[in-house]
C-alpha atoms as a printed R data frame, in Angstrom:
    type eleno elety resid chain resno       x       y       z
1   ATOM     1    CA   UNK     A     1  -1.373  -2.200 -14.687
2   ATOM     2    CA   UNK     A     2  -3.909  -1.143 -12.069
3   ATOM     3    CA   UNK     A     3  -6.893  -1.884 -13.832
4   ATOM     4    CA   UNK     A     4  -7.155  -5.373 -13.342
5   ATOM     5    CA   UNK     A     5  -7.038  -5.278  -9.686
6   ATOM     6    CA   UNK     A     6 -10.452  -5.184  -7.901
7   ATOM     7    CA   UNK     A     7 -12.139  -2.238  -7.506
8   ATOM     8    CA   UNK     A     8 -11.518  -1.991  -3.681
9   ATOM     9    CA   UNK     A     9  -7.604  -1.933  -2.748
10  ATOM    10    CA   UNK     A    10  -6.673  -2.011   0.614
11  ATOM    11    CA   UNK     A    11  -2.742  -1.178   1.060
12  ATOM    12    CA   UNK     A    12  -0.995  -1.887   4.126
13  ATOM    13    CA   UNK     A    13   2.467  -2.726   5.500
14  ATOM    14    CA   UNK     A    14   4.345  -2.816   8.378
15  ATOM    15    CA   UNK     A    15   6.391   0.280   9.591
16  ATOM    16    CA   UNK     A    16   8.580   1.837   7.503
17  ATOM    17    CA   UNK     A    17   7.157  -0.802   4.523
18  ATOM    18    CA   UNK     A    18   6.789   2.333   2.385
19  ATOM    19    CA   UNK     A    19   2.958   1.220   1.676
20  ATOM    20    CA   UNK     A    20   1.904   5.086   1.823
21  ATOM    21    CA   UNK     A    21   4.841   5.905  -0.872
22  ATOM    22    CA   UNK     A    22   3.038   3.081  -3.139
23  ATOM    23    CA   UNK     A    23  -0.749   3.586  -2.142
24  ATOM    24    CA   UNK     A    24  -0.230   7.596  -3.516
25  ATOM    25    CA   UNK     A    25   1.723   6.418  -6.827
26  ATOM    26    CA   UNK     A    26  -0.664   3.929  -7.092
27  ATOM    27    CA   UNK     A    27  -3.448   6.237  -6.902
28  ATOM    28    CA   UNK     A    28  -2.082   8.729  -8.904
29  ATOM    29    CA   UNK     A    29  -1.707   5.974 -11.731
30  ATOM    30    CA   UNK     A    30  -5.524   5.166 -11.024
31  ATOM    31    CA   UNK     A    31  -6.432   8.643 -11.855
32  ATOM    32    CA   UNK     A    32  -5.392   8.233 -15.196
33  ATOM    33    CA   UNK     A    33  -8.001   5.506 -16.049
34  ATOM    34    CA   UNK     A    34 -10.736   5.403 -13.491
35  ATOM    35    CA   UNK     A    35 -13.883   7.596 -13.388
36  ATOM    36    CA   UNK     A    36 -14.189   8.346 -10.137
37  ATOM    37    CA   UNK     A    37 -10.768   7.475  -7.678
38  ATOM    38    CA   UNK     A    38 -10.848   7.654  -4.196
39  ATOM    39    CA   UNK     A    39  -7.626   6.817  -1.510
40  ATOM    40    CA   UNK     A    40  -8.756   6.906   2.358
41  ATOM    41    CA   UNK     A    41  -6.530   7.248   4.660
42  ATOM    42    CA   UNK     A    42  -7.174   4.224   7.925
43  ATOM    43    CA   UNK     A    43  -3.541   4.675   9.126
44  ATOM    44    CA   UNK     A    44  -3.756   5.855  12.634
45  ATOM    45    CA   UNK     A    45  -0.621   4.841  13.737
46  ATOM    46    CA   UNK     A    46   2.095   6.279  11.580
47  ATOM    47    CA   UNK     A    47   1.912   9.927  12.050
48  ATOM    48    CA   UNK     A    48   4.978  10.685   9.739
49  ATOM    49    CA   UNK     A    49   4.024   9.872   6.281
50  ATOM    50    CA   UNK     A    50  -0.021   9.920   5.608
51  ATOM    51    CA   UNK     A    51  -1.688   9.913   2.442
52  ATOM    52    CA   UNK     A    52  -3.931  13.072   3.799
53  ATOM    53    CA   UNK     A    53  -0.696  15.164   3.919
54  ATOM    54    CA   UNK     A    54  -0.890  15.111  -0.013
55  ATOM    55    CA   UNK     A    55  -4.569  16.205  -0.432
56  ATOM    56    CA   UNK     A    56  -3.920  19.009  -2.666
57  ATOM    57    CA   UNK     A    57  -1.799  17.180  -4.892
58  ATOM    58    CA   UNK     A    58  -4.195  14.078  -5.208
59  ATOM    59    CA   UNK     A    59  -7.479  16.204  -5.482
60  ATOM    60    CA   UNK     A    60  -5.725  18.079  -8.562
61  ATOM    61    CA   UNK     A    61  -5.297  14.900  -9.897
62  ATOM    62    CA   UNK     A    62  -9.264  14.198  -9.364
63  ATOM    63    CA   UNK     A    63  -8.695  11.772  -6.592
64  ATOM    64    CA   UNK     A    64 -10.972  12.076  -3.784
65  ATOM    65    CA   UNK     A    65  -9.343  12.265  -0.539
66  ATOM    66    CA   UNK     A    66 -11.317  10.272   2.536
67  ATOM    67    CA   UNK     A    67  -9.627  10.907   6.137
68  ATOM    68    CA   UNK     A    68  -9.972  11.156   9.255
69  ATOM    69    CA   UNK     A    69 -13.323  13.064  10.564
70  ATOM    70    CA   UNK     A    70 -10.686  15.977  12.304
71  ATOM    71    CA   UNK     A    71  -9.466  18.183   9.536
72  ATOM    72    CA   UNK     A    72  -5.816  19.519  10.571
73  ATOM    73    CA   UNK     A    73  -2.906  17.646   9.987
74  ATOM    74    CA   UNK     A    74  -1.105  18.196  13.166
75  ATOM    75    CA   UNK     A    75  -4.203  16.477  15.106
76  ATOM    76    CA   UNK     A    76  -3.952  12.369  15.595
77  ATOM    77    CA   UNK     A    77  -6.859  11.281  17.392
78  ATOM    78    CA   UNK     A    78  -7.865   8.431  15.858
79  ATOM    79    CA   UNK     A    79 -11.409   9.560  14.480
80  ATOM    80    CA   UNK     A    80 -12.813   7.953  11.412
81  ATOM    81    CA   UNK     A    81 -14.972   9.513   9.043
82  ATOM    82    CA   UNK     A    82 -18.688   7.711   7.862
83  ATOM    83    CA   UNK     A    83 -17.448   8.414   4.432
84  ATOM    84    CA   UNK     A    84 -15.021   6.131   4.083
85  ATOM    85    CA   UNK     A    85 -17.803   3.117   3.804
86  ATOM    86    CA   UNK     A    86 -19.655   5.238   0.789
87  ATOM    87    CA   UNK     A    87 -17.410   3.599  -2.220
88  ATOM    88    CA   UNK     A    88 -18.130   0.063  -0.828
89  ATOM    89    CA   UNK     A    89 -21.904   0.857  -1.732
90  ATOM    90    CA   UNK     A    90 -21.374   3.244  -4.656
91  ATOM    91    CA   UNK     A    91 -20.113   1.384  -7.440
92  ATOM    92    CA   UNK     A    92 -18.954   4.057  -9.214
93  ATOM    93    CA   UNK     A    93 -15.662   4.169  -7.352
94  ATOM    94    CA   UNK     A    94 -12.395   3.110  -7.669
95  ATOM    95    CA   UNK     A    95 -11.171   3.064  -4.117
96  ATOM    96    CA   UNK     A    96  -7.573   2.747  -2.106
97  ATOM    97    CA   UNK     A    97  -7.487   2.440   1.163
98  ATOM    98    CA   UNK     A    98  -4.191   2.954   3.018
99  ATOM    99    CA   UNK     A    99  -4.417   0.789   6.000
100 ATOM   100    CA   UNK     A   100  -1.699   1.161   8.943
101 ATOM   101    CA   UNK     A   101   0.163  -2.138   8.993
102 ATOM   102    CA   UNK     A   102   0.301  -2.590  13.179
103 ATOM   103    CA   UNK     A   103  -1.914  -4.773  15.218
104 ATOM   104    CA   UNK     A   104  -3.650  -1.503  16.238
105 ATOM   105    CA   UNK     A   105  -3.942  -0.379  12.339
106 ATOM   106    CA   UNK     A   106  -5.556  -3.573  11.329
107 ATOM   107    CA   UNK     A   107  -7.940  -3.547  13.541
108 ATOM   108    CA   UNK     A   108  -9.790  -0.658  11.921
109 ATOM   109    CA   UNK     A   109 -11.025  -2.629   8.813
110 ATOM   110    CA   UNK     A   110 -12.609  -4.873  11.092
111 ATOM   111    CA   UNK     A   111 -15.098  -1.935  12.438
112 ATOM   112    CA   UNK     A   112 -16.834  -1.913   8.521
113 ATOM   113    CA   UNK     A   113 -17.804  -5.869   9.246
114 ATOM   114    CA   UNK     A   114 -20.305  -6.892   6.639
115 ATOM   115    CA   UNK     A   115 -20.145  -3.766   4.724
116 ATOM   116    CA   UNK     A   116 -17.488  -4.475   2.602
117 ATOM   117    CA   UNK     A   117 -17.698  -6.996   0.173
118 ATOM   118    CA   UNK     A   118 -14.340  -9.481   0.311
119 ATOM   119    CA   UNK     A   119 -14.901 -10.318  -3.080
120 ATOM   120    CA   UNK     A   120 -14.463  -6.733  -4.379
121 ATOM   121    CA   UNK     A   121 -11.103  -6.252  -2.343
122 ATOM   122    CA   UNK     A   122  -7.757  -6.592  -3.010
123 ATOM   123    CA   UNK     A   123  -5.514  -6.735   0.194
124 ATOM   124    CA   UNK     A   124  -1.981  -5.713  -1.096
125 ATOM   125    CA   UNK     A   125   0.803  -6.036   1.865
126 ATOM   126    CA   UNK     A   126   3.525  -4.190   1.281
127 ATOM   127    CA   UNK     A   127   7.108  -5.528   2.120
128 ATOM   128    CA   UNK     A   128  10.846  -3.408   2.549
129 ATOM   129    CA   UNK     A   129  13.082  -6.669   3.723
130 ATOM   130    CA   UNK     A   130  15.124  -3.977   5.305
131 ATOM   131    CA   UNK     A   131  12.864  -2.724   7.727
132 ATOM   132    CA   UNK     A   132  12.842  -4.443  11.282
133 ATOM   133    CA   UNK     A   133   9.966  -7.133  11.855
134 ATOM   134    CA   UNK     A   134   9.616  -8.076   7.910
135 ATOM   135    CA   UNK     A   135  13.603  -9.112   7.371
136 ATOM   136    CA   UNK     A   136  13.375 -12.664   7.318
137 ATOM   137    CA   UNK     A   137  10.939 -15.058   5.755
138 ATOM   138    CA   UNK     A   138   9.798 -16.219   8.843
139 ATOM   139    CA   UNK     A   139   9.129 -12.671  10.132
140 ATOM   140    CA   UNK     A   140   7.320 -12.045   7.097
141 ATOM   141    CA   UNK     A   141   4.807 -15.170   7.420
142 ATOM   142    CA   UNK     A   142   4.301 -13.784  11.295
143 ATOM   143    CA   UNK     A   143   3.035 -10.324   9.828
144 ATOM   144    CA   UNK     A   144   1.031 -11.695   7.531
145 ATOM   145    CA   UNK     A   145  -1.022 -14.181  10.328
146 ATOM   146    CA   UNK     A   146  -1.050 -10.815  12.277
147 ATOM   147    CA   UNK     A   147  -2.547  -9.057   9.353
148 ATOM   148    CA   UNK     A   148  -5.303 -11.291   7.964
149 ATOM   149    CA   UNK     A   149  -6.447 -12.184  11.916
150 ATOM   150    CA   UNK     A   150  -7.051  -8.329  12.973
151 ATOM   151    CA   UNK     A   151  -8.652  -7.271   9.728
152 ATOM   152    CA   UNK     A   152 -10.682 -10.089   8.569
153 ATOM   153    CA   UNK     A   153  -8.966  -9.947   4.855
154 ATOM   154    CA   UNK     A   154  -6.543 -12.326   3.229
155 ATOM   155    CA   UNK     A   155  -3.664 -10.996   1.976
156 ATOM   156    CA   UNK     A   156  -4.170 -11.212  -2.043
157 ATOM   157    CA   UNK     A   157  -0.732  -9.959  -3.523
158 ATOM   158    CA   UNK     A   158   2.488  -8.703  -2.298
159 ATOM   159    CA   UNK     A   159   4.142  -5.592  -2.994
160 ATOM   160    CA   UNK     A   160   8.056  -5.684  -3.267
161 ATOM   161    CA   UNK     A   161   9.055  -2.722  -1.784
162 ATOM   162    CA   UNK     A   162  12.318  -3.621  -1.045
163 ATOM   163    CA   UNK     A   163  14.491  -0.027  -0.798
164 ATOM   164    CA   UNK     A   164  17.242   1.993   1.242
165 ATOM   165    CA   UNK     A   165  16.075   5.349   0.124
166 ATOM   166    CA   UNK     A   166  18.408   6.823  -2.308
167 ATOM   167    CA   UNK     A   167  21.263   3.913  -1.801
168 ATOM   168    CA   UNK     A   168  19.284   1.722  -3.214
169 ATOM   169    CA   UNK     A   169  20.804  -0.609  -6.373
170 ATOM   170    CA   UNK     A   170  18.945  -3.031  -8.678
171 ATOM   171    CA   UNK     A   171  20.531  -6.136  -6.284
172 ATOM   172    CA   UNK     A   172  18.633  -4.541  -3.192
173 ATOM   173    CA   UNK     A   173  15.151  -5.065  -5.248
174 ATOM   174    CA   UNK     A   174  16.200  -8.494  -6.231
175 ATOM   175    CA   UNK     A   175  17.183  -9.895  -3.138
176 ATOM   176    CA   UNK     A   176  13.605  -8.809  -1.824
177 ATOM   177    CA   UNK     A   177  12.025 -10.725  -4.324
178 ATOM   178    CA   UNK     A   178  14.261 -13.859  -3.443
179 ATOM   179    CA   UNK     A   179  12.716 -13.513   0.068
180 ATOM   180    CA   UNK     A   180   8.846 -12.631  -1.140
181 ATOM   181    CA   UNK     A   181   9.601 -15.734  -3.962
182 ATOM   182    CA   UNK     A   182  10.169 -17.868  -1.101
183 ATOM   183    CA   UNK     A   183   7.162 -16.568   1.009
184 ATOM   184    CA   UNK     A   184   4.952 -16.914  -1.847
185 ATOM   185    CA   UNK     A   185   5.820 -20.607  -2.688
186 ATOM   186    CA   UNK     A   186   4.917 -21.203   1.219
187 ATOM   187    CA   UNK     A   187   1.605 -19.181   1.125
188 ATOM   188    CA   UNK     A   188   0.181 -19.602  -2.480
189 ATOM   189    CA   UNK     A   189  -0.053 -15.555  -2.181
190 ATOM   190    CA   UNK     A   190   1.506 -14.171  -5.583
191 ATOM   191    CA   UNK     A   191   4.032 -10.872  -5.992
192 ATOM   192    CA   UNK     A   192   1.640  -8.567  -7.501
193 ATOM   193    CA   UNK     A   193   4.377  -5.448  -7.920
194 ATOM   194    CA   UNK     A   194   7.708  -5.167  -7.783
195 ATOM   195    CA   UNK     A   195   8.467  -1.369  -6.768
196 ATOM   196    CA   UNK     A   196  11.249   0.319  -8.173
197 ATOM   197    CA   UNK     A   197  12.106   4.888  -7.639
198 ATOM   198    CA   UNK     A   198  12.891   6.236 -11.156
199 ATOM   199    CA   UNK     A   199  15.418   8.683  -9.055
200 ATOM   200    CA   UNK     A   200  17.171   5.330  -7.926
201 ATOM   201    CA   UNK     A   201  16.815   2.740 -11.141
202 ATOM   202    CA   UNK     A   202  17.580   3.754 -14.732
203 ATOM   203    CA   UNK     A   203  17.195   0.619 -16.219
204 ATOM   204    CA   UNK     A   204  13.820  -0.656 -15.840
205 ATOM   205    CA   UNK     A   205  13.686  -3.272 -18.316
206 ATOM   206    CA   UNK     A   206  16.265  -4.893 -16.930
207 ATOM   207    CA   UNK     A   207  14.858  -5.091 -13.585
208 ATOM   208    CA   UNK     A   208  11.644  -6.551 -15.463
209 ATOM   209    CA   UNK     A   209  13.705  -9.600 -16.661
210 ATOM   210    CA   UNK     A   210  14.878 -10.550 -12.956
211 ATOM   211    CA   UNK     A   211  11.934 -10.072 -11.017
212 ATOM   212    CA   UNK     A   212   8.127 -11.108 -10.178
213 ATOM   213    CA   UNK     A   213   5.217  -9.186 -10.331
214 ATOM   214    CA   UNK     A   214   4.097  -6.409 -12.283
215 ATOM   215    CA   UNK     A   215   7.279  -2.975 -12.284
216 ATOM   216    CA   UNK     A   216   5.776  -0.294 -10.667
217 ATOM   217    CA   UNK     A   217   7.529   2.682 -11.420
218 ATOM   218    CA   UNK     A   218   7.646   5.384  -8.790
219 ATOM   219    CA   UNK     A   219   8.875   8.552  -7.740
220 ATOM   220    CA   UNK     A   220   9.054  10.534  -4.390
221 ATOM   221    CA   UNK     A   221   5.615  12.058  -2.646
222 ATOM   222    CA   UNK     A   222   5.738  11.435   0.633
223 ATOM   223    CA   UNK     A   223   9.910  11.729   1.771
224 ATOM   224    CA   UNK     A   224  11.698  15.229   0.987
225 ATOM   225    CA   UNK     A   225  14.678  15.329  -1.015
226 ATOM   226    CA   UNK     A   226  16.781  15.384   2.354
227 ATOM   227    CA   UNK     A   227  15.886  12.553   3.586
């Protein structure tokens, strides 16, 4: 599954997209077959669900956590750490980088420039057709312009994300891909994964048969069981 992407995934969505949700299951899947894993955390928008709030968890798993240069969680200045441009040298890494989706979040790849190499990268956009600003096709072609302008990437593969928490059926995944199929046809971009919560879908197989992209299987990190 992961191991065919390039070595350099950059994550992003707009608000409420769920890209944080995937980036950590993503990463955690990473851990099982790369040497050296590594997810930073760019997202200095969103200060609800952040891939540093799950350090412990992902560093037990051997995944190196990169974040901003201020340690505590309950401080949001948006400082980034030098480290975060080490895995584009070092080779050896596998690296995720959870970038917030917003004009403002974008813009932060752009301050690495010529450091990172485009053709190591994989710019995954993550997409929840029932969150505001991504619920139409058209609204979806406007975030990705918005996306590729402020952070110098092209958008490589889609993410179906398509979800309402714990109501979600098999029907609300399918009609996202309708939407993404449509996008994709317009854009050449394909769907890379098609998301699905193993709380939410038993039948995974037969979600496979209906569907683009790659199923990848998920379960809760980042929302608690009440909400």
């Amino acid at each position: 599954m992961v191991k065919e992407d390039r070595r350099i995934r950059i994550i992003t969505g707009y608000y409420g997209s769920g890209k944080t949700e995937f980036a950590v299951n993503y990463a955690f899947q990473l851990a099982k077959i790369a040497n050296k894993p590594a997810i930073a955390d760019l997202d200095i928008v969103n200060v609800y669900f952040r891939s540093r709030e799950k350090t412990k968890e992902l560093e037990e798993a051997g995944i190196e956590v990169i974040s901003s240069s201020v340690v505590e969680d309950n401080c949001d200045m948006p400082a980034l750490s030098s480290k975060i441009a080490v895995p584009f040298l070092d080779k050896r890494y596998d690296y995720i980088m959870d970038l917030g989706g917003s004009e403002v979040g974008a813009k932060v790849l752009g301050r690495f420039g010529d450091t990172l190499d485009r053709s190591e990268v994989d710019f995954f956009m993550v997409v929840n057709i029932y969150r505001p600003e991504t619920g139409t096709v058209e609204e979806i072609m406007h975030q990705i312009e918005l996306l590729e302008r402020m952070s110098g990437c092209k958008v490589t593969g889609f993410v179906n994300n398509s979800n309402l928490i714990h109501e979600t059926t098999m029907e609300d995944i399918i009609a996202g891909d309708a939407y993404l199929r449509q996008v994709s046809d317009r854009t050449g971009i394909p769907i890379r994964y098609t998301t699905c919560m193993l709380e939410e879908v038993s039948d995974v197989d037969a979600l496979r048969k209906q569907v683009q992209g790659e199923i990848f299987p998920m379960h809760y990190n980042m929302r608690k069981i009440w909400m």
